[in-house]
C-alpha positions as CSV (number, residue, x, y, z in Angstrom):
1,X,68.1,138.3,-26.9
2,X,65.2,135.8,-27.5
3,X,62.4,135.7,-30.1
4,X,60.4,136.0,-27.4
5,X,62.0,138.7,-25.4
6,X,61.6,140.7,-28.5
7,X,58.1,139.9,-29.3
8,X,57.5,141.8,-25.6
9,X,58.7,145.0,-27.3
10,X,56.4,145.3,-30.0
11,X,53.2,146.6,-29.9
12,X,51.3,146.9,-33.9
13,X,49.2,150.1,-34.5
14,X,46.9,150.1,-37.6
15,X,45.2,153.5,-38.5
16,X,41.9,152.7,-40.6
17,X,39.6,155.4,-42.7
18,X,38.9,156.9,-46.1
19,X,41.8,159.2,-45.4
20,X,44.2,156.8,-45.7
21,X,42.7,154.6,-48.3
22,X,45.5,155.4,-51.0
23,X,48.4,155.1,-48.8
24,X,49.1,158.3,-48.0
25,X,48.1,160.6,-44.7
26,X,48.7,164.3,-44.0
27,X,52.1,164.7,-41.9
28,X,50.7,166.8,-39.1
29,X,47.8,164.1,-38.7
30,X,50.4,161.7,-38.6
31,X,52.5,163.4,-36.2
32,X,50.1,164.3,-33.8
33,X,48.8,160.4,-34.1
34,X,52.1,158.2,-33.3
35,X,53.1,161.2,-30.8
36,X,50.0,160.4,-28.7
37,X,50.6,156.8,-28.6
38,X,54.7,156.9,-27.6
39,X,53.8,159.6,-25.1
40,X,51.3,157.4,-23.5
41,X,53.5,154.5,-23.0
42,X,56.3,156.3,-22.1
43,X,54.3,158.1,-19.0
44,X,52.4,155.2,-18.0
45,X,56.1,153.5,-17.8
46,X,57.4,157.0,-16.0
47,X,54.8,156.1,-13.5
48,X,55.0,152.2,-13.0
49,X,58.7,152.3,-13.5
50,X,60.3,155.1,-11.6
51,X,64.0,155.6,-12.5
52,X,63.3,153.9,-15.8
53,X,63.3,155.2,-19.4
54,X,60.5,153.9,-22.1
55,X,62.8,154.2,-26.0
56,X,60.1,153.8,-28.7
57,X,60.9,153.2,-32.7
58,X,58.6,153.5,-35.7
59,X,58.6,151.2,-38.6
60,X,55.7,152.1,-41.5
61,X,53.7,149.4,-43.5
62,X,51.4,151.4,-45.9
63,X,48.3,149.5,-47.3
64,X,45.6,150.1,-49.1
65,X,42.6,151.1,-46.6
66,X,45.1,151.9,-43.5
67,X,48.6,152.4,-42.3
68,X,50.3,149.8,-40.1
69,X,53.0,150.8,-37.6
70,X,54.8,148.4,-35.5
71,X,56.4,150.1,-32.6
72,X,59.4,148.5,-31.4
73,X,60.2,149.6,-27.6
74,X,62.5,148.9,-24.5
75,X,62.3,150.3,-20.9
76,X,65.9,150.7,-19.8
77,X,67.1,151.0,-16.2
78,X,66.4,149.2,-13.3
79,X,64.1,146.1,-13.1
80,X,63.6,145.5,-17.2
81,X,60.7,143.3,-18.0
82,X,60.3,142.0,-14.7
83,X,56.8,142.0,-13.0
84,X,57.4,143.2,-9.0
85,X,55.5,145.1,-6.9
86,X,57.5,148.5,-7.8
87,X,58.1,147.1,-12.0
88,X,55.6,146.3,-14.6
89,X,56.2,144.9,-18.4
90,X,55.2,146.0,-21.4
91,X,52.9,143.9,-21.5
92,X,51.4,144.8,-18.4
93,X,51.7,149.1,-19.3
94,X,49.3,147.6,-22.8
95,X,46.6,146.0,-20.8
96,X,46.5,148.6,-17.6
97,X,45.7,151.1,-20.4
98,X,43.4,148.7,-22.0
99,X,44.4,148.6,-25.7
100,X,45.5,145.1,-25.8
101,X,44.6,142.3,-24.0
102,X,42.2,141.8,-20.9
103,X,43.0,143.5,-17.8
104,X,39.8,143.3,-15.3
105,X,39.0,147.0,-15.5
106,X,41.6,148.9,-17.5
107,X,41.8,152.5,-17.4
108,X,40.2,152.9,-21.1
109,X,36.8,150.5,-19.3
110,X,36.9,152.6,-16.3
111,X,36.5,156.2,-18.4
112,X,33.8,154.5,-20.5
113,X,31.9,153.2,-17.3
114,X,32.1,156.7,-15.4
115,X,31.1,158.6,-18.3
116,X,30.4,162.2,-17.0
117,X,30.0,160.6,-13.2
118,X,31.8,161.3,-10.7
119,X,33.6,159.1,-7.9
120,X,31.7,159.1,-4.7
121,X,33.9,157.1,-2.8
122,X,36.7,154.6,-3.1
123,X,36.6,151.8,-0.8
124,X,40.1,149.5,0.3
125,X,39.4,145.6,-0.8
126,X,40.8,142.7,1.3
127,X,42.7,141.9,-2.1
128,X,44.7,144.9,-2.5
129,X,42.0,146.6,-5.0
130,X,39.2,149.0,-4.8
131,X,35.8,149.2,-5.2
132,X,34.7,153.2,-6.5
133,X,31.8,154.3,-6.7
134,X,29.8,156.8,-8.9
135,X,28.0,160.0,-7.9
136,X,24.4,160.3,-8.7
137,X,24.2,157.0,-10.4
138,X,20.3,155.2,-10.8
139,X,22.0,152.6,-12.9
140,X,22.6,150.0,-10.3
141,X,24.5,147.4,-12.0
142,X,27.0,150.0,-12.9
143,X,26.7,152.0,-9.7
144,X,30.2,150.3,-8.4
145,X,33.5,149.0,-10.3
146,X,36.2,147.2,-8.8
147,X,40.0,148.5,-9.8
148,X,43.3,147.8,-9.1
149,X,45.2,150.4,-7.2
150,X,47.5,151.1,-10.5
151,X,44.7,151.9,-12.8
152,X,43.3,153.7,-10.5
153,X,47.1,155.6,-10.4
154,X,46.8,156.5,-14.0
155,X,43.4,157.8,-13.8
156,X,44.3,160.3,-11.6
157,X,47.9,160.8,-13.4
158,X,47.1,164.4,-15.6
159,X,50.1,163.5,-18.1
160,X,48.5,159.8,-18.6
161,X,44.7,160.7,-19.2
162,X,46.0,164.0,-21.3
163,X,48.1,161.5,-23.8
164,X,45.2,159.2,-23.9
165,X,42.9,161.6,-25.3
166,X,45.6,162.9,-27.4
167,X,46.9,159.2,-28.9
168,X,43.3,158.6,-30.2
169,X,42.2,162.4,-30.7
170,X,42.7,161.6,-34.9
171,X,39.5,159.5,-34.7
172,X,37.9,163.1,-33.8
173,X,38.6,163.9,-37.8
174,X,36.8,163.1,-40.9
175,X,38.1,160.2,-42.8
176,X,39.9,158.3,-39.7
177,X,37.6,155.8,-38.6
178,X,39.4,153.4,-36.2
179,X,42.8,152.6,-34.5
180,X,43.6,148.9,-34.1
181,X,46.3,147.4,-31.6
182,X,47.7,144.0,-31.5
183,X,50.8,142.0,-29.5
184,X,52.5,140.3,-32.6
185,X,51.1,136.6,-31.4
186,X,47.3,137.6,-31.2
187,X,45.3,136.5,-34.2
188,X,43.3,139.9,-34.7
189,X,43.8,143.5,-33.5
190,X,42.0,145.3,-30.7
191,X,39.6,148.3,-32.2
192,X,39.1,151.6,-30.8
193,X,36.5,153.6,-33.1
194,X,35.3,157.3,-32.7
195,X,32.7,156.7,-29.9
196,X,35.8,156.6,-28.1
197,X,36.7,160.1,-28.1
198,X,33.5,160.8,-25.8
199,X,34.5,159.5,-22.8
200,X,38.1,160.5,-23.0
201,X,38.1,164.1,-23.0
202,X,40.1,165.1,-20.4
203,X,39.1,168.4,-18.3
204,X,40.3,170.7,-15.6
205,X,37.1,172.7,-15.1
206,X,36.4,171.1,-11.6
207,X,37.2,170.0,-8.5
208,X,37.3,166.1,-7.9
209,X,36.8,164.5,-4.3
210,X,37.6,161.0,-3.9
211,X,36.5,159.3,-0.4
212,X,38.7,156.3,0.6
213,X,37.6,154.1,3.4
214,X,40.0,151.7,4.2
215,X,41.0,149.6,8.0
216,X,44.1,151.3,10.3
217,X,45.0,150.7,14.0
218,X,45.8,154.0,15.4
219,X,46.9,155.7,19.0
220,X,45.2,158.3,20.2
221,X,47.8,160.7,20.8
222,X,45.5,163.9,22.2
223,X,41.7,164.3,23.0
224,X,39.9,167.6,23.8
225,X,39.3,167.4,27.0
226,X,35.9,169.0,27.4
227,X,35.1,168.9,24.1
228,X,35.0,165.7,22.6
229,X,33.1,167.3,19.7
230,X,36.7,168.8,18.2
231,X,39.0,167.6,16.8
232,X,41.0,164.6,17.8
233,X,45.0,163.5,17.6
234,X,45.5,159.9,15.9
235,X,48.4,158.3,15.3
236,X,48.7,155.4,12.5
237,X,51.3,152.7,12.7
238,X,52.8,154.4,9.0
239,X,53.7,156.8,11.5
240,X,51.5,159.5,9.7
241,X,50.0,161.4,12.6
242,X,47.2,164.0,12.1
243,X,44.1,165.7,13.5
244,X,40.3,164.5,12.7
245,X,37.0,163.6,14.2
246,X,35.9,161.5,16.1
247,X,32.7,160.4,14.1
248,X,31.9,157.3,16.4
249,X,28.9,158.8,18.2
250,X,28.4,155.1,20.5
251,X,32.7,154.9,21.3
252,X,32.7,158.8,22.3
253,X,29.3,159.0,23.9
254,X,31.3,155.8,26.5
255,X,34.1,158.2,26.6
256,X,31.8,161.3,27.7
257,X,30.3,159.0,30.6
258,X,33.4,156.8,31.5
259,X,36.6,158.7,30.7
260,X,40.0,157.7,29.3
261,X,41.9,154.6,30.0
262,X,45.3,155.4,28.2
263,X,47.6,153.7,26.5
264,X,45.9,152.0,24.1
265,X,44.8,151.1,20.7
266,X,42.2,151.4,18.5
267,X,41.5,149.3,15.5
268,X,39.0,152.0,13.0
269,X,37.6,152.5,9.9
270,X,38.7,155.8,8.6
271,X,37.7,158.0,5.8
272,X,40.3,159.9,3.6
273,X,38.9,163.2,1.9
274,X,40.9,163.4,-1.1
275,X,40.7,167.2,-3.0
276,X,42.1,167.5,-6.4
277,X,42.6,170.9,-8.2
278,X,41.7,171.6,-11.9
279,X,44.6,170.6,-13.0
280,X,44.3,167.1,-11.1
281,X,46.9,167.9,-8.4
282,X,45.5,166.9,-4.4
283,X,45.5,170.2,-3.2
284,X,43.7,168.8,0.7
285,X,43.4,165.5,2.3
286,X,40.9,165.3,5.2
287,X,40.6,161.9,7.5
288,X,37.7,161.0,10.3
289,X,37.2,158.0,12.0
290,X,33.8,156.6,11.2
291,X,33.8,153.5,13.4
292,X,35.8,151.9,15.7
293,X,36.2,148.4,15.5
294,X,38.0,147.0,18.1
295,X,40.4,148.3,21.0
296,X,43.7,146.5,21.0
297,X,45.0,148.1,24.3
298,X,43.7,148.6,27.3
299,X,41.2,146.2,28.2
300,X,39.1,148.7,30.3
301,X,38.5,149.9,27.1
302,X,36.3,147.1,25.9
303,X,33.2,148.3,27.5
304,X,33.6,151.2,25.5
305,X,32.3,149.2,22.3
């Protein structure tokens, strides 16, 4: 194996505060410390990596003022250290969560920017990311963030956010003052101090919607016929077929005075209702169409728009 290939499987961790200043740190501290970190990485892998298994090793270097650990790991199974669609490095797990490296908006950035918010709505980008946006927000310039579509998997991952808040949940204590992480070719480590703590605390207590707008071309596979007002049958080309509203008042008012020309197509905007439980499971999805944008099939139906 290559000097390089082995530099992607480290990842230093150095512990700062007065409580470590002469070398030495309370076991259970310790413990409860490195345990945060491994489980982190190994569930973010779990999740990137499916079918894959994320080994992590310790090795301690005690100095004066902090504690160094360099954690040696390797994800064995299918697709090691190769960046595909369905397989992610190391290197990649590091900057997704955001303690290494830059990563757009990593999932540490995103918990900092919602603060107690709450996601409005999630919108589908032409580049295969999405734009959220926060709930009651009067700060404009921070009203919207853009995030890829796997940070925005581990933030609504309950293992991942719980072993974030736990990996860093020392710096909650007197005498632990900052957790450093660095790749071993990066000149200087990446801090996390206590402030931290504040926007990762991690709770159940609520309900969460997320809205998701995104582009589908569906069938219509059954309309109401004298009430156009219920709801509708849609069929989407990922075969997923389902009921919703028809919330396009101008397409439904044509239908009302001109009828049905079936078969055909229609190209939408739809919105996914997203409910998640307190223990961040999607307990309901809900989907409307809000606008339809073209009709692919028949052409009678073009006066409808």
């Amino acid at each position: 194996m290559s000097n390089n290939l082995l530099n992607e499987n480290i990842l230093e961790v150095r512990l700062c505060g007065e409580t470590v200043n002469d070398g030495t740190i309370p076991i259970s501290d310790y413990i409860e410390y490195l345990n945060g970190i491994s489980n982190l990485c190994k569930c973010t892998n779990a999740l990137l990596n499916p079918g894959t298994n994320l080994e992590v090793r310790i090795d301690a270097n005690i100095k004066k003022g902090s504690i160094i650990n360099t954690l040696s790991m390797l994800i064995q199974g299918v697709g090691l250290f190769t960046n595909t669609q369905t397989s992610y490095s190391l290197n990649d797990i590091f900057n997704m969560l955001g303690i290494v490296g830059k990563y757009g908006t990593s999932l540490i950035s995103l918990l900092k920017l919602k603060k107690d918010k709450k996601i409005k709505s999630v919108i589908e980008l032409s580049d295969e990311k999405l734009k959220l946006e926060f709930e009651g927000n009067g700060d404009i310039d921070n009203a919207y963030v853009t995030v890829s579509k796997e940070v925005m998997r581990l933030y609504n991952d309950k293992s991942i956010r719980e072993n974030l808040e736990k990996s860093v949940n020392i710096l909650s204590k007197d005498g632990y003052d900052s957790i450093g992480f660095k790749r071993p070719n990066a000149k200087e480590y990446n801090y996390i101090d206590k402030n931290i703590t504040k926007y990762l605390n991690y709770t159940s207590s609520t309900e969460e919607v997320i809205d998701n707008l995104y582009e589908a071309i569906v069938e219509i596979e059954n309309v109401p016929p004298t009430k156009l007002d219920n709801k509708w049958r849609f069929k989407e080309q990922t075969g997923d077929s389902y009921w919703a509203y028809m919330n396009d008042s101008d397409f439904k008012n044509n239908v009302k005075q001109n009828g049905l020309f079936p078969p055909f197509l229609l190209k939408v905007i739809i919105r996914k209702c997203e409910i998640f439980d307190e223990n961040n499971n999607l307990t309901k999805i809900d989907k409307e169409i809000i606008k339809v944008i073209d009709v692919l099939q028949n052409p009678e139906q073009k006066k409808f728009l």
